[in-house]
C-alpha positions as a printed NumPy array, in Angstrom:
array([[-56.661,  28.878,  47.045],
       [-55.277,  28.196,  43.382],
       [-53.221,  31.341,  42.362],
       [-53.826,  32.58 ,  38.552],
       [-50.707,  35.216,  36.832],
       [-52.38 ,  36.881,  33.727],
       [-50.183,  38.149,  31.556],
       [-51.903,  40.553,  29.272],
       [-51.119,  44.294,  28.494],
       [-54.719,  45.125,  28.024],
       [-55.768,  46.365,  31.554],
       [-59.719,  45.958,  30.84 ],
       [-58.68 ,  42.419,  29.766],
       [-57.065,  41.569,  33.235],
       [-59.569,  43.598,  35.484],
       [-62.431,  41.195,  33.643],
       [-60.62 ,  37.834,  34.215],
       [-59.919,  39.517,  38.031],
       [-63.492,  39.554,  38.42 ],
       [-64.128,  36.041,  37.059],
       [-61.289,  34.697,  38.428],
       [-61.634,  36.252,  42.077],
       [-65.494,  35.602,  41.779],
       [-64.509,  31.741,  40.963],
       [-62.201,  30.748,  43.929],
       [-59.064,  31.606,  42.613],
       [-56.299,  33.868,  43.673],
       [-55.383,  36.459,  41.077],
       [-51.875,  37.874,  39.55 ],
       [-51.047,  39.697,  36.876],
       [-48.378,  41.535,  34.446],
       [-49.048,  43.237,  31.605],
       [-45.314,  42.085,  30.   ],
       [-43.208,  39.323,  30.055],
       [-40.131,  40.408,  32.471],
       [-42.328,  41.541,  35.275],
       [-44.738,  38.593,  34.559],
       [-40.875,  36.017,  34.857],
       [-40.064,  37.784,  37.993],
       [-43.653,  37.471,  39.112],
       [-43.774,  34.028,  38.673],
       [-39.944,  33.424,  40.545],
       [-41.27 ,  35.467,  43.748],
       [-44.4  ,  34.456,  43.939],
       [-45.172,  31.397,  42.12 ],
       [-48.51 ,  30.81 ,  40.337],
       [-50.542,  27.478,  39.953],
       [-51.662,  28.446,  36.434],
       [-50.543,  30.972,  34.148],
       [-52.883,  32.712,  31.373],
       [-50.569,  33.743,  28.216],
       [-50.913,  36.369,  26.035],
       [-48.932,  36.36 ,  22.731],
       [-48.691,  39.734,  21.436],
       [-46.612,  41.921,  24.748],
       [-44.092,  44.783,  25.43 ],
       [-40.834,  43.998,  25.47 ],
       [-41.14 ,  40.186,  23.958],
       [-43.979,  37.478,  23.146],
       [-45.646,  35.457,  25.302],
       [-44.004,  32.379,  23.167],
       [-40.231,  33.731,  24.846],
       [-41.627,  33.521,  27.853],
       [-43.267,  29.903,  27.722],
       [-39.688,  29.3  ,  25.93 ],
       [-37.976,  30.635,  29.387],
       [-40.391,  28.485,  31.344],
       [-39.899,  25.721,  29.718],
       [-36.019,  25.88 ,  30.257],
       [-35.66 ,  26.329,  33.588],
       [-36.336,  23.577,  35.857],
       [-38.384,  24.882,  38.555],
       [-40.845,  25.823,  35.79 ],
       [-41.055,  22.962,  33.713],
       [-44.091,  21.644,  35.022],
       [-46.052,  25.075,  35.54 ],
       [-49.18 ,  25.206,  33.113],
       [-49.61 ,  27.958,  31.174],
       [-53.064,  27.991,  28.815],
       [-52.287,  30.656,  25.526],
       [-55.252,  33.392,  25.935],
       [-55.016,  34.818,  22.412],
       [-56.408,  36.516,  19.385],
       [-53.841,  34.654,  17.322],
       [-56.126,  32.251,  15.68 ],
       [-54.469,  30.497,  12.82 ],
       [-53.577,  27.177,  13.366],
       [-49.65 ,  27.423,  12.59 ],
       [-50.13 ,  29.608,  15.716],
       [-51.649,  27.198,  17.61 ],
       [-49.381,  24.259,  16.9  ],
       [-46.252,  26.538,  18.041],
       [-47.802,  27.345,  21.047],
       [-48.226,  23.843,  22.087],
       [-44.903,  22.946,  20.285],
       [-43.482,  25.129,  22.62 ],
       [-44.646,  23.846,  25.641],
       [-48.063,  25.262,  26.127],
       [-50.646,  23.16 ,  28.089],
       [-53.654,  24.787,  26.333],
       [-54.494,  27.162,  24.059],
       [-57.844,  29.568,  23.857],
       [-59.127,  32.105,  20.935],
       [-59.801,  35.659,  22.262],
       [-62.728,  36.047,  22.537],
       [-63.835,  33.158,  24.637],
       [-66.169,  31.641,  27.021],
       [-66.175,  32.55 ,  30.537],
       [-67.36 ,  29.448,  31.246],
       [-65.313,  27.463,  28.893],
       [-62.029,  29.259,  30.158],
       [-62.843,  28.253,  33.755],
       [-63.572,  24.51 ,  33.059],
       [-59.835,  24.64 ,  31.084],
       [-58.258,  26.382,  33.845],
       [-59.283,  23.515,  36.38 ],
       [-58.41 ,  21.028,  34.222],
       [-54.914,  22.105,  34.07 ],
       [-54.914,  22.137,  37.136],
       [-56.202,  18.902,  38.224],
       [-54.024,  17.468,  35.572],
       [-50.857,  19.046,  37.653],
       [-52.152,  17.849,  40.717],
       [-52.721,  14.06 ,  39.08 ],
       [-49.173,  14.428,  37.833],
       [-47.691,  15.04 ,  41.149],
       [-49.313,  12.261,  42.468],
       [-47.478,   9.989,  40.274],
       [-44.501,  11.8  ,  39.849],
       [-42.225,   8.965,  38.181],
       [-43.212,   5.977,  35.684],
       [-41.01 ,   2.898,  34.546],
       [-41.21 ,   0.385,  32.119],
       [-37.906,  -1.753,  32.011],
       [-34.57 ,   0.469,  31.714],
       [-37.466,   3.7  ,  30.564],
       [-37.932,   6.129,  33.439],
       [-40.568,   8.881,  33.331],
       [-39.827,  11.103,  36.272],
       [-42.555,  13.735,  36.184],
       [-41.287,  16.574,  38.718],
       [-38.097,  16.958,  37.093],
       [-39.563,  16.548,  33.129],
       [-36.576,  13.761,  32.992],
       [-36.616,  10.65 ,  30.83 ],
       [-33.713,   8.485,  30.915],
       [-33.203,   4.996,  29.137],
       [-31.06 ,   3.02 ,  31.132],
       [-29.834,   5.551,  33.386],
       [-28.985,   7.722,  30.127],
       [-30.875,  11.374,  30.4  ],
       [-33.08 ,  11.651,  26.466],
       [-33.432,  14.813,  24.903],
       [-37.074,  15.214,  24.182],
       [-39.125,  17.976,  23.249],
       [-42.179,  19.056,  25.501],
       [-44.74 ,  17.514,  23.459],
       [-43.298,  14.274,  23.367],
       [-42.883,  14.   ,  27.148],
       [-46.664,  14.457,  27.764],
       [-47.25 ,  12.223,  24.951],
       [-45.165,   9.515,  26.69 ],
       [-46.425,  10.473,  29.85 ],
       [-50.02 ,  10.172,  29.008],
       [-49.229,   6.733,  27.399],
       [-47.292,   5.238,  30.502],
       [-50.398,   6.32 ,  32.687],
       [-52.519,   5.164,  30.527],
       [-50.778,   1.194,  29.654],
       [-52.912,  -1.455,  26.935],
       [-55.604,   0.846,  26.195],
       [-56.552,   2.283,  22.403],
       [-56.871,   5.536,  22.358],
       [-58.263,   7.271,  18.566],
       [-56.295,  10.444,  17.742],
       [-59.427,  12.282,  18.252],
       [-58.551,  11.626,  22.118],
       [-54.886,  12.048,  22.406],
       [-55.493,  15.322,  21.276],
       [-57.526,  16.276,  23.343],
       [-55.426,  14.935,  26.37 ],
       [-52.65 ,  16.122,  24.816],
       [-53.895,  19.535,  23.467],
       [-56.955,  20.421,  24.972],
       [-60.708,  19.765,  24.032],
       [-61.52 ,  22.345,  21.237],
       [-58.051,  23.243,  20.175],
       [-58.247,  22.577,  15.7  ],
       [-54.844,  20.604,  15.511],
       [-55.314,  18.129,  12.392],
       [-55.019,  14.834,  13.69 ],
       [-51.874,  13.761,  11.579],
       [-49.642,  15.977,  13.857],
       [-50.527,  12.847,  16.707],
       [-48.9  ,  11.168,  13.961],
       [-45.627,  13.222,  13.129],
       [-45.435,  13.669,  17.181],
       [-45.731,   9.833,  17.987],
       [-42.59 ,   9.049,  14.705],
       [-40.492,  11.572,  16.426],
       [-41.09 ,   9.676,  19.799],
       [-40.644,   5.971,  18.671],
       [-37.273,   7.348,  16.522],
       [-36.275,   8.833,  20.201],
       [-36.698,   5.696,  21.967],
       [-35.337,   3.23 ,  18.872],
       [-32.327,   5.556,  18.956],
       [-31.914,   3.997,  22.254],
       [-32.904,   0.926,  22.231],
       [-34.774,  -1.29 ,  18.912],
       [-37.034,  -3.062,  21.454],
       [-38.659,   0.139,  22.705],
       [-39.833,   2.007,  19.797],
       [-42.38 ,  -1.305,  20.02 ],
       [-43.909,   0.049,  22.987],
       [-46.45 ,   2.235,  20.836],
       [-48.481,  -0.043,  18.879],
       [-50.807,   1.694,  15.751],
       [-54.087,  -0.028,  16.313],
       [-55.677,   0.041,  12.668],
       [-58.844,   1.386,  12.494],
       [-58.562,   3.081,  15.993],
       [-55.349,   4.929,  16.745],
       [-52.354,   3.794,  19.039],
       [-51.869,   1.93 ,  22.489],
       [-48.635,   1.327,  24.754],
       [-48.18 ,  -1.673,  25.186],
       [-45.334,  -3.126,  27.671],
       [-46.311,  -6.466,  27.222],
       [-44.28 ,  -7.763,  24.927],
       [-41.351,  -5.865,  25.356],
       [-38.154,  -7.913,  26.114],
       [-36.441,  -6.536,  28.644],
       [-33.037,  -8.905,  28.274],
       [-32.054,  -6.698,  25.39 ],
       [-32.494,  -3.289,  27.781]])
């Protein structure tokens, strides 16, 4: 049974998704703030987290900051459950490391199909828990990428953008469909943030090594592919 930790400090909120949740399959947890919800999640670990923003004693953003941090939480998804619609909102949320995000109010039915889709995604990522192309290592438990034995710094979004490409090697993909692999189905990110996200990731990789910012083609007309084809691995 797939454990869910709700984090929200309205009590009618968490006894509703108990009832959906429980009535679904799913084991249920919950906190209404963010230390319990930290401490909740290091006892008794979750499969899935749902996020509010606005909590006593800190927002859910500090926590999915903490998360994020530590190691043995890296990989944990956590889907925003929020009222905070705008979109600068949304784009910090997944900036920060956020696997989905949903609009209060929402679909019962909608919230379900993104909660197993997290999870499945989990579970496909621990099946395949490291990718390599030449001296570029993707190790997926650990949220480590290392060129040539050298650990990279890179920022959440970037890793499951260069994950999803090394899973997914010479096909296009349109922007349309990186986000939503990369931010969820429904979520209103404009599609030149793919964009800004993919020039931060080539400039990570070129930093490294010139023959690697290749790897991510533009296909005009269409989007962007990874491509290992032509990359020459004597200058690695």
């Amino acid at each position: 049974m797939k454990k869910v930790l709700v984090v929200d400090d309205d009590v009618g909120i968490r006894e509703m998704l108990r009832f959906m949740l429980e009535k679904a399959g799913f084991g249920f947890l919950d906190s209404a703030d963010i230390h319990e919800a930290y401490w909740k999640i290091m006892d008794d670990p979750p499969d899935i987290v749902l996020l509010d923003w606005m909590l006593p004693g800190g927002s859910g953003i500090e926590l999915l900051q903490r998360l994020r941090k530590d190691e043995a939480t890296q990989s944990l998804p956590v889907i925003m459950l929020t009222a905070k619609a705008h979109e600068d909102n949304i784009i910090q949320g997944l900036e920060c490391g956020a696997h989905d995000y949903v609009r209060k109010p929402f679909s019962h039915k909608e919230l379900l199909a993104r909660i197993r889709s997290a999870v499945r995604q989990k579970e496909g990522a621990e099946d395949r828990t490291e990718c390599r192309v030449g001296d570029l290592i993707l190790e997926a438990d650990s949220r480590r990428v290392t060129m040539a034995s050298k650990a990279l710094e890179i920022g959440p979004t970037e890793f499951k953008l260069l994950q999803f490409f090394m899973t997914h090697p010479e096909r296009a993909f349109s922007r349309t469909q990186i986000l939503d692999s990369i931010w969820g189905a429904n979520v209103h990110v404009q599609e030149r943030t793919v964009d800004s996200h993919i020039r931060r990731l080539r400039r990570l990789l070129e930093a490294e090594n010139a023959a690697y910012s290749d790897l991510i083609q533009t296909v005009r007309g269409t989007g962007y592919r990874f491509s290992p084809r032509d990359l020459r691995l004597s200058e690695s």
